[in-house]
N, C-alpha and C positions, 0 to 999 in steps of 0.2 A: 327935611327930616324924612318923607317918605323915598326921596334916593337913600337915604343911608341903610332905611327899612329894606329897600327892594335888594340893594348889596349884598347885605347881612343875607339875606332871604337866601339869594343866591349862591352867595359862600356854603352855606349849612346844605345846599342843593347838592354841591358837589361833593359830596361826602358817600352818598351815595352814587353808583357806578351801574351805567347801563350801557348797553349795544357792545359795540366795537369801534370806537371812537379814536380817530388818531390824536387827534386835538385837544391838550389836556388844561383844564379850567387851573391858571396860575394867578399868585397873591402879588401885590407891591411888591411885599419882601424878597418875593422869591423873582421877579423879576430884576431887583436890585442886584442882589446875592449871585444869583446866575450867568447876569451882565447878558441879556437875551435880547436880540435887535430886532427893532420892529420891523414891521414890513407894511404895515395898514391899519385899516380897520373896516370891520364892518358892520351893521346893523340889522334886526330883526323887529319886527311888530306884530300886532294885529289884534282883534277881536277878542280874543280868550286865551289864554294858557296856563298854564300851572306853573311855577319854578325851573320844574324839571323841562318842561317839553321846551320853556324857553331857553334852557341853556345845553339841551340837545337839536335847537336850530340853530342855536351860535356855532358849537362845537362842527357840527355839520356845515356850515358855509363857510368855516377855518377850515377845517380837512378840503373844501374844493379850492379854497386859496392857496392851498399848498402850505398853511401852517403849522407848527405843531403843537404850536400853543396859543393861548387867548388870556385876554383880561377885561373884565366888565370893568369898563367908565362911563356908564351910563345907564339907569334903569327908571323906570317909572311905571305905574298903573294907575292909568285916571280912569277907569272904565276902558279902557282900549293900553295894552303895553306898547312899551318900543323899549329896548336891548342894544348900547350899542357896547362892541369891543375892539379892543386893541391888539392884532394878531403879530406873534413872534416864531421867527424861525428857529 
């Protein structure tokens, strides 16, 4: 329940638009619909963060992987986050 909490969380995160970010926060659907190939994945964690700062370190280690998009499968905050996603070309 609280992955689906942390998803959710993160979804409604992206709605809102900051930096200049190549790397853009994409849905199932739109990964389906789009037909867009993976290339990886990567993960984030740590100590403290908010929504946003977590899915502008995702966005951020996509853009140096060379992606142009991501998708969270993975979220959690036990006292400590971890972030992982699924990066497409």
């Amino acid at each position: 329940m609280k992955n689906k909490i942390a998803i959710a969380v993160f979804g409604l995160a992206s709605i809102f638009s900051f930096g200049a970010s190549a790397a853009n926060l994409v849905t199932n659907q739109q990964v389906e619909s789009e037909n867009l190939q993976s290339i990886g994945t990567i993960s984030v964690s740590g100590i403290d963060g908010t929504p946003t700062d977590i899915r502008q370190q995702l966005s951020q280690k996509a853009d140096k992987e060379g992606a142009k998009s991501y998708r969270v499968i993975e979220a959690y905050n036990n006292g400590n986050y971890h972030a992982t996603a699924e990066l497409y070309k």
